[in-house]
LUMMARBA-233011 format. One record per residue (C-alpha): residue in one letter; x, y, z. Coordinates in steps of 0.2 Angstrom, whole numbers, padded with zeros to 4 digits, always signed. Example, Ala and Ser with C-alpha at 12.3 -4.5 7.8 and 13.67 -1.06 7.14 Angstrom:
% LUMMARBA-233011
a+0062-0022+0039;s+0068-0005+0036;
This chain:
% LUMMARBA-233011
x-0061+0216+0274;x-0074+0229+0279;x-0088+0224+0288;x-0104+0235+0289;x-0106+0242+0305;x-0128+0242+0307;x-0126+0223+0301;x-0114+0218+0314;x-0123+0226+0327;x-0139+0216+0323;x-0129+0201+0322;x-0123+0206+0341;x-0141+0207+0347;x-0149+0199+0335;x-0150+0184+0347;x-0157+0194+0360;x-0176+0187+0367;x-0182+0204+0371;x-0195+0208+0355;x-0192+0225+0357;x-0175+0223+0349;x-0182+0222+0332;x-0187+0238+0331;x-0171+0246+0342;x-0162+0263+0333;x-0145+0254+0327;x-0136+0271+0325;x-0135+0275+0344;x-0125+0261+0347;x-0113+0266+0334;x-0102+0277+0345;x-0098+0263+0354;x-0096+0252+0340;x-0084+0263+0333;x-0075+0264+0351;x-0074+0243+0351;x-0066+0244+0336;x-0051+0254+0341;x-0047+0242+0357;x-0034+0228+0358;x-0037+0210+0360;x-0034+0213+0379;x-0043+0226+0379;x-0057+0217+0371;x-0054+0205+0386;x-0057+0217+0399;x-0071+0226+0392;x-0084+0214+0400;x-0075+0216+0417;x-0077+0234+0413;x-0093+0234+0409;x-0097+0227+0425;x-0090+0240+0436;x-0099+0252+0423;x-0115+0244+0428;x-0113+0244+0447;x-0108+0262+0446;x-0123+0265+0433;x-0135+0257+0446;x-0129+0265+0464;x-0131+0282+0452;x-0148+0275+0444;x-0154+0272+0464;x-0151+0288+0469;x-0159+0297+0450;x-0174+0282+0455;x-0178+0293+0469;x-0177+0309+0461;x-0183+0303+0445;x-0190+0290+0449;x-0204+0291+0435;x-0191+0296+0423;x-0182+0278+0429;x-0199+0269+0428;x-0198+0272+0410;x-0177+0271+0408;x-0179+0254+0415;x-0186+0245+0402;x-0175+0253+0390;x-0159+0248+0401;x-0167+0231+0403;x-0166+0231+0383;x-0149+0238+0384;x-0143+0223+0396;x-0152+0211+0383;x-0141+0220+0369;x-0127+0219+0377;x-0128+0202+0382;x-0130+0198+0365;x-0115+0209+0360;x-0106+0197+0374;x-0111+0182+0365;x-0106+0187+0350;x-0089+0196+0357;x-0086+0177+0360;x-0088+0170+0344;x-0077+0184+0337;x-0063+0178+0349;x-0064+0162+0344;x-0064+0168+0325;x-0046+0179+0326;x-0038+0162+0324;x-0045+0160+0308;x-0045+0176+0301;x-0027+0177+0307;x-0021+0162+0296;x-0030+0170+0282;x-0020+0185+0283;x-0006+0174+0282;x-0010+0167+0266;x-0015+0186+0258;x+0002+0191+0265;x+0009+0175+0252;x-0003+0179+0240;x+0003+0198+0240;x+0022+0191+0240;x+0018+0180+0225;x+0008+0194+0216;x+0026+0206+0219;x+0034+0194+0212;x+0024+0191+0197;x+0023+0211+0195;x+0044+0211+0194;x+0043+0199+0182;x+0030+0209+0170;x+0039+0225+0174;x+0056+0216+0168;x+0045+0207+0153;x+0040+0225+0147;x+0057+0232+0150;x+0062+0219+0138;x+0045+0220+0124;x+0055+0225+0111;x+0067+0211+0110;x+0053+0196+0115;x+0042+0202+0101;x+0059+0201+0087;x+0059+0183+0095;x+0039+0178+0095;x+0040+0188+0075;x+0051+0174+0070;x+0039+0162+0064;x+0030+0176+0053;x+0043+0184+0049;x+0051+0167+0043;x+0033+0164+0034;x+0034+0180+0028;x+0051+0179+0018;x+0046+0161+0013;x+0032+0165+0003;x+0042+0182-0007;x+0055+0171-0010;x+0068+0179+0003;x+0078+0164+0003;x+0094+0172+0013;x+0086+0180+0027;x+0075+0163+0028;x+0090+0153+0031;x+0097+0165+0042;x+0082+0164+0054;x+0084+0145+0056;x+0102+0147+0059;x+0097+0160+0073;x+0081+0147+0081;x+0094+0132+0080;x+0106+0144+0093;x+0088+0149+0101;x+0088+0129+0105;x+0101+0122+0108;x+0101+0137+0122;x+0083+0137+0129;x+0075+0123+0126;x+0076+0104+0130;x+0088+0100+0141;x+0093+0081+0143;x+0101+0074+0160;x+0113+0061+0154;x+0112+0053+0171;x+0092+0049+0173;x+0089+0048+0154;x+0076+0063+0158;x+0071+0078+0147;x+0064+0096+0154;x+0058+0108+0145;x+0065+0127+0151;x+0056+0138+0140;x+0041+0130+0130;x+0036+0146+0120;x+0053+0145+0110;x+0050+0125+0108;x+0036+0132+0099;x+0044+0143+0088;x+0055+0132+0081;x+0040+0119+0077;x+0032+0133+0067;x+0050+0139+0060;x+0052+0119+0055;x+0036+0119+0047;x+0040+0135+0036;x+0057+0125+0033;x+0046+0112+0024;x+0036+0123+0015;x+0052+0131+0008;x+0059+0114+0004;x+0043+0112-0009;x+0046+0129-0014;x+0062+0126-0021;x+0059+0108-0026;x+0043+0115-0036;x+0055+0129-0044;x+0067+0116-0049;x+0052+0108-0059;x+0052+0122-0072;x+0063+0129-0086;x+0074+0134-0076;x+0094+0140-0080;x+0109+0136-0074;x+0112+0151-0065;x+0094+0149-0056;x+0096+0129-0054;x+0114+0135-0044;x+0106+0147-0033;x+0088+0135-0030;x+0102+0119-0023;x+0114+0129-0016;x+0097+0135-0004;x+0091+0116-0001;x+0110+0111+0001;x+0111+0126+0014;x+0096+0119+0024;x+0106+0103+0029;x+0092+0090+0026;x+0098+0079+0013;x+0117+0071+0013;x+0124+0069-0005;x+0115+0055-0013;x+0097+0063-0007;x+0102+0078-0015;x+0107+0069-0033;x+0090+0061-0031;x+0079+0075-0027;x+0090+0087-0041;x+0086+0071-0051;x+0066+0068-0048;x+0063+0086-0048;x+0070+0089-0067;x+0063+0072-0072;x+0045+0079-0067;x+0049+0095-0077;x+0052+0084-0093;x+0037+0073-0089;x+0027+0089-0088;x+0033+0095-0104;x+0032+0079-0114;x+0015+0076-0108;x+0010+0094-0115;x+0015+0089-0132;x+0006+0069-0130;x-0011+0079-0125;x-0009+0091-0141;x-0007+0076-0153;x-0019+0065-0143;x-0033+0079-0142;x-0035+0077-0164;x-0041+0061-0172;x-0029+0061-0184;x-0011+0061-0176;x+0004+0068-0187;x+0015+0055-0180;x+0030+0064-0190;x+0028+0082-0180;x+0025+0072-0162;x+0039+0064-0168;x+0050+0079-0171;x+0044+0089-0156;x+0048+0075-0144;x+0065+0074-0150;x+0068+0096-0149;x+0058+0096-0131;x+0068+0078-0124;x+0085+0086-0133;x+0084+0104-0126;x+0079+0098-0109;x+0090+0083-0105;x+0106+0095-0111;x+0101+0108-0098;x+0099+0094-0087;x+0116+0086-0091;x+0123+0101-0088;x+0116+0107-0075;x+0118+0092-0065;x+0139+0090-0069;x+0137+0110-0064;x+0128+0107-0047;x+0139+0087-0044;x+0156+0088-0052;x+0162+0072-0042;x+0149+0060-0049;x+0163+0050-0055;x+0167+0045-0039;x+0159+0034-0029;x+0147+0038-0015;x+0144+0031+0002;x+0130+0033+0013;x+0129+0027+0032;x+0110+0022+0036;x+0102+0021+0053;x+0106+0001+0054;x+0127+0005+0053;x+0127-0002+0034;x+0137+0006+0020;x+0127+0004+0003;x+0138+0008-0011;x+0132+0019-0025;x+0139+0021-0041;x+0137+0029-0057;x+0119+0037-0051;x+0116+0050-0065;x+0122+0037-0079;x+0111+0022-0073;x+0097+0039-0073;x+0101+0044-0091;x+0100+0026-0099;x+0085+0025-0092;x+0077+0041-0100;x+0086+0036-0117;x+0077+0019-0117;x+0061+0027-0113;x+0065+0042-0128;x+0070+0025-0138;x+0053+0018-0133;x+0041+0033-0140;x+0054+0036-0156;x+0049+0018-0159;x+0031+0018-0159;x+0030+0036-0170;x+0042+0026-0183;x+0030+0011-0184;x+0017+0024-0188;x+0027+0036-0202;x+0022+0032-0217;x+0017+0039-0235;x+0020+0058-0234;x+0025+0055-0215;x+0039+0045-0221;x+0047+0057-0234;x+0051+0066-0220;x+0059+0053-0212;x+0077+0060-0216;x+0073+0077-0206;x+0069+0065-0192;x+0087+0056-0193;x+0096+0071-0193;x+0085+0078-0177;x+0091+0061-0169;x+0108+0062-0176;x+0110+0078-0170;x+0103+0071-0154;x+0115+0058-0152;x+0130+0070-0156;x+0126+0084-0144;x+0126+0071-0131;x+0144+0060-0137;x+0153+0076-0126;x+0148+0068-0110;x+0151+0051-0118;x+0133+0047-0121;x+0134+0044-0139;x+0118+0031-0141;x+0116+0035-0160;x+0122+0016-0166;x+0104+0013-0155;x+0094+0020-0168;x+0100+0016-0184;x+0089-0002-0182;x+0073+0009-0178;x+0076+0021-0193;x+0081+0003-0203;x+0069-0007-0199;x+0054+0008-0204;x+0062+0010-0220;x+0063-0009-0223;x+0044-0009-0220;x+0040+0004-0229;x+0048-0002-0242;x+0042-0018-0241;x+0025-0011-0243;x+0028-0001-0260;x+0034-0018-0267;x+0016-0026-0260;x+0009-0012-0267;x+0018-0011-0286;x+0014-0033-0287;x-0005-0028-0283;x-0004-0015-0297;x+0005-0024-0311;x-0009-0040-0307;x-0021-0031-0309;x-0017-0021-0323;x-0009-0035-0333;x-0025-0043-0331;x-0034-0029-0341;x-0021-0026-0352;x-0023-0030-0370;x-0007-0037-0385;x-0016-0032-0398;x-0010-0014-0401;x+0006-0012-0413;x+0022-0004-0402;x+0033+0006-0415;x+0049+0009-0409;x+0060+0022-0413;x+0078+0027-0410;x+0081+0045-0403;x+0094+0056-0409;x+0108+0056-0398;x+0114+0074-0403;x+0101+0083-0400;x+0094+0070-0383;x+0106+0072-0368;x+0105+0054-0360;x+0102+0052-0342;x+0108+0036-0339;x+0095+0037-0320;x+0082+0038-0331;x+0068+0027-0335;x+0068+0023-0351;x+0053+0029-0362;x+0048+0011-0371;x+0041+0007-0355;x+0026+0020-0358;x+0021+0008-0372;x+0016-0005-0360;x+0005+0004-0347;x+0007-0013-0331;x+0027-0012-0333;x+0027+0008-0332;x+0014+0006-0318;x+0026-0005-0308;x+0042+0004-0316;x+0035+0020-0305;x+0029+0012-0289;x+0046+0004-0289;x+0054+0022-0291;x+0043+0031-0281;x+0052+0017-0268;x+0070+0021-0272;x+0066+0038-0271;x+0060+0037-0252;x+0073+0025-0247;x+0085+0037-0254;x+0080+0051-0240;x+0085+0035-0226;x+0096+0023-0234;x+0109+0015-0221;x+0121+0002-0231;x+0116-0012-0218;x+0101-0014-0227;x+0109-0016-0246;x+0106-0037-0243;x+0090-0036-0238;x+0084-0024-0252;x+0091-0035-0263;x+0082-0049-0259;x+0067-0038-0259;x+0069-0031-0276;x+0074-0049-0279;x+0059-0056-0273;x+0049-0044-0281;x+0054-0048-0299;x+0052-0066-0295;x+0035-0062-0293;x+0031-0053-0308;x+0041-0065-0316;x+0029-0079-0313;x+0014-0067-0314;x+0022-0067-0332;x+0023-0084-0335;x+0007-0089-0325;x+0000-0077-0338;x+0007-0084-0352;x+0001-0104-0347;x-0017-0100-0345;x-0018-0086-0361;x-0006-0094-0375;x-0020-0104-0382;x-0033-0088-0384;x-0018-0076-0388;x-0017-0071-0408;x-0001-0072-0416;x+0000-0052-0416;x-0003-0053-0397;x+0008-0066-0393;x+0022-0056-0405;x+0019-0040-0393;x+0017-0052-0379;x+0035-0059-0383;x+0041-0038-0386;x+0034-0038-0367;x+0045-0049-0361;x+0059-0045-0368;x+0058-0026-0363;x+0054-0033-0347;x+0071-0042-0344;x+0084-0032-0355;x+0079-0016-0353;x+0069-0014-0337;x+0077-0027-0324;x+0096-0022-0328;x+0088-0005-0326;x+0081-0008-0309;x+0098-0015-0304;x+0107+0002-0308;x+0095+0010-0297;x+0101-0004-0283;x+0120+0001-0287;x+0116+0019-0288;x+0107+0019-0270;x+0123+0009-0262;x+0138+0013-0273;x+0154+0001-0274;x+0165+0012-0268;x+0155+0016-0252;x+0151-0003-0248;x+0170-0005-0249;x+0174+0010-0238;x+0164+0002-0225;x+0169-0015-0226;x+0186-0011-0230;x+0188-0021-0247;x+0192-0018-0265;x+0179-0009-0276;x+0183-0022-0287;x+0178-0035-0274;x+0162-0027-0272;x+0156-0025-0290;x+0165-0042-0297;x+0165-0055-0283;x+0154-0054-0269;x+0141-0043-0280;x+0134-0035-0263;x+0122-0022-0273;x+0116-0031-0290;x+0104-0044-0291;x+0104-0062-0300;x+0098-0057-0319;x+0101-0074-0325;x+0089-0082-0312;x+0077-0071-0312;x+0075-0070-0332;x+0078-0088-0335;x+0060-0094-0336;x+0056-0079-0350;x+0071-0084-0358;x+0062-0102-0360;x+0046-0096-0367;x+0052-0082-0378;x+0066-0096-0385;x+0049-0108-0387;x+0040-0093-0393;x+0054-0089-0407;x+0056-0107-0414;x+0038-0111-0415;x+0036-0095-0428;x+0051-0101-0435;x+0043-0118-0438;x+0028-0110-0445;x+0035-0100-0458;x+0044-0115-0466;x+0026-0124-0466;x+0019-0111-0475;x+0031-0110-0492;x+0021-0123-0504;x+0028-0141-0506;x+0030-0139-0524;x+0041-0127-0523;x+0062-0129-0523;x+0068-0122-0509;x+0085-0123-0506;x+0095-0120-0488;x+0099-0104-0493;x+0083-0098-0495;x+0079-0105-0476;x+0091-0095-0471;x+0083-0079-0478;x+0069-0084-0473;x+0074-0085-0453;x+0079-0069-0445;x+0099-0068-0445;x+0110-0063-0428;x+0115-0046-0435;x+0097-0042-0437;x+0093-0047-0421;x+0106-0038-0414;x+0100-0022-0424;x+0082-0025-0414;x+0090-0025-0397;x+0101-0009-0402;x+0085-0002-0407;x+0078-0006-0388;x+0093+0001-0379;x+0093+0017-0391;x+0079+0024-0385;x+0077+0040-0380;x+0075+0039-0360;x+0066+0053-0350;x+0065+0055-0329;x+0049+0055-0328;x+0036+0043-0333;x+0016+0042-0338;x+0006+0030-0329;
């Protein structure tokens, strides 16, 4: 360390009492400054001894210049008297020096470490830039891994991992089995793994956020062959992340169609209906597949070994999974069912098939739930049916209260060779009598939308419906007839009586060849394995009980008949001779009775019919 020289002469003198000093020229001392600078410790050590003899000599000269110059001395001497005061000072201060070097040597020491240290460090730079190239590949893997992350370069991803797991398990923690202790060698590479792990994770959620889209196969091969290449799931983890990851995909989708139909205030519970069976169909086939693609050894069972040394066994994963999401389709096929109705539930066939179709797609991998619906579809059709038969008893109520007897019904016969009979349709006569044609085409409008979904379990309860039905207008008939027979003409209670009697020979046997037509014999015995003959004659599965349901009309048209028949003998005149005979003439024979019911059953039937 360089000292100025004019500052360490004044701090030689500085202490010196002569006030004169103060203002002495510093630079004429510097050739002897310069000259102390360049002795030895020992030298140093002498100097004062040598100064000494200096002086002696200086003053035996100086005597001898007194003499001769002796005013030249008068004025030197107060300059050497200053001198001898500097120099005094530069004694004292020699001294201190002196006792300094100790210091100032121990301090050279330690910059002489310093420097060693600082040589070392400067190796290690000059190696560290000898090899830059190769530590900046290593401190690039992080972004470099972040990088191929985020473009979807998958390979080269897993390959870095692969390379910072060697990269640790050669640099960085190292554990002494002996004192349970852990030191780290390398820190930096500790940290490139961390940020290589975290990019690890975000690749994870990439793949599990690709595997909740429409995906393909191919695509959903390659996406789980990457997350089973990254070794952090075992088997069953894997089967449940493949497994949640699709399942969020379908709820996506699903939810898509519920917040169309839910965005409306009127809801076409048909078209959800039909869209959620398409979307749950096309997605739980890929899925199907997909997952016996991805896990062909689901039939086995699976064993997984938990921290706590227990074996949970696990069976039958993707099944217990796939009941599940059937129950929950079952579920909202269930609820759009209970809502399809009029229009809706003319289409109720298209929707069987979509579910049929569902069910058999499915029966490959032995998932064949169709026998689950047919209840649903049965009990929508038994209730919708069971409304149109409400509805007709409303109609045929009220109409019949409105409706007059007091109108003359002709009835004619059709010509057979020129009609073609269809033996399905109504029969014309019922046009004559607006409550019975009313209720005669509520009723069909029934058969015809039970047609479009008609499962045979259902033929003994539309029986009894049907059954019920009748029973009803029956005593709506005879409730009629009790509070009107008094006020009724005998012209009205003649059309009242030809009411009835359409009503139970012509339209209740035709209403139960509709019932046979919509379950035919020789399908109900198919099914159930019998005779048709067992069907149609014994156990009568698909006709209903005429005889109960008529016999109260029988009663009042028989009442009805014999009271005009009683009447007509009262009128003949007392004095007149009237033999048995001539009764007999009088009453309506059986032949002509028969040719009046002939008469009803020839007329000419037509499909359709005018309300």
């Amino acid at each position: 360390m360089e000292l100025d020289e004019q500052s360490l002469l004044q701090s030689l003198i500085k202490n010196s009492s002569d006030e004169s000093t103060n203002s002495v020229d510093y630079t004429s001392y510097l050739p002897y400054l310069q000259t102390l600078f360049t002795h030895d410790t020992e030298r140093l050590h002498r100097e004062l001894e040598y100064l000494n003899d200096e002086k002696c000599s200086r003053s035996s000269q100086m005597l001898s210049l007194i003499f001769d110059n002796y005013s030249t001395f008068i004025q030197t001497a107060e300059c050497s008297k200053n001198i001898s005061n500097d120099f005094s000072t530069i004694e004292e201060r020699l001294s201190i020096i002196l006792k300094q070097l100790d210091d100032f040597s121990s301090c050279c020491q330690k910059f002489i470490r310093e420097t060693e240290q600082t040589n070392y460090l400067r190796k290690q730079n000059m190696f560290t830039l000898q090899k830059y190239p190769h530590i900046l590949e290593i401190l690039e893997i992080p972004q470099l891994m972040d990088t191929c992350v985020r473009n979807d370069y998958f390979d080269e991803a897993l390959e870095l991992v692969t390379y910072c797991k060697r990269l640790e398990r050669k640099f960085s923690l190292s554990t002494n089995k002996i004192t349970s202790t852990t030191s780290s060698h390398i820190p930096i590479i500790i940290n490139i793994v961390n940020d290589v792990r975290l990019s690890l994770e975000y690749m994870l959620e990439q793949l599990i956020n690709q595997l909740q889209t429409n995906i393909q196969l191919p695509a959903c091969l390659r996406i789980m062959g990457f997350i089973r290449r990254m070794d952090i799931y075992n088997e069953l983890e894997l089967r449940l992340c493949f497994l949640q990851a699709r399942t969020n995909f379908l709820h996506k989708r699903l939810s898509l169609i519920q917040q169309q139909y839910s965005s409306t205030n009127i809801i076409d519970y048909y078209e959800h209906a039909s869209k959620y069976i398409d979307e749950t169909r096309n997605i739980l086939f890929d899925i199907v597949t997909q997952y016996r693609a991805l896990f062909s050894d689901d039939d086995t069972t699976l064993y997984v070994t938990f921290n706590r040394n227990e074996f949970i066994k696990e069976t039958n994963l993707f099944r217990s999974w796939l009941i599940y999401r059937l129950s929950e389709f079952l579920k909202v096929l269930q609820i759009d069912l209970q809502h399809c109705s009029g229009s809706q539930y003319q289409r109720l066939e298209s929707l069987l098939g979509q579910v049929m179709y569902f069910g058999a797609s499915f029966s490959r991998y032995g998932f064949d739930f169709r026998p689950l619906f047919i209840q649903f579809f049965s009990q929508t059709t038994l209730t919708n049916f069971e409304n149109s038969l409400h509805e007709a008893n409303h109609i045929f109520e009220q109409l019949l209260n409105s409706y007059t007897f007091d109108q003359y019904v002709q009835l004619t016969t059709s010509d057979s060779s020129t009609t073609s009979i269809n033996p399905f349709a109504a029969p014309m006569i019922l046009v004559n009598y607006t409550p019975l044609a009313v209720y005669c085409n509520v009723l069909l409008t029934a058969f015809n939308d039970l047609r479009l979904c008609c499962p045979l379990s259902i033929v003994l309860t539309i029986k009894q419906l049907v059954t019920d039905s009748l029973i009803h207008i029956r005593n709506i008939l005879t409730n009629y007839y009790k509070s009107e027979k008094v006020t009724l003409t005998v012209i009205e209670s003649e059309h009242f009586i030809d009411f009835l009697r359409v009503f139970i020979r012509i339209f209740i046997p035709y209403i139960n060849t509709c019932i046979q037509t919509l379950f035919p014999d020789a399908q109900l015995a198919r099914e159930l394995g019998v005779s048709i003959l067992d069907i149609s004659e014994k156990s009568k599965l698909n006709q209903i009980d005429i005889d109960q349901i008529i016999e109260p009309i029988k009663n009042i048209i028989d009442s009805v008949m014999s009271k005009n028949k009683t009447q007509s003998i009262e009128t003949v005149p007392s004095e007149v001779e009237i033999n048995p005979h001539e009764i007999n003439e009088l009453m309506p024979t059986s032949e002509e009775e028969q040719h009046e019911q002939e008469k009803l059953e020839d007329i000419d039937n037509k499909s359709d019919i005018i309300e």
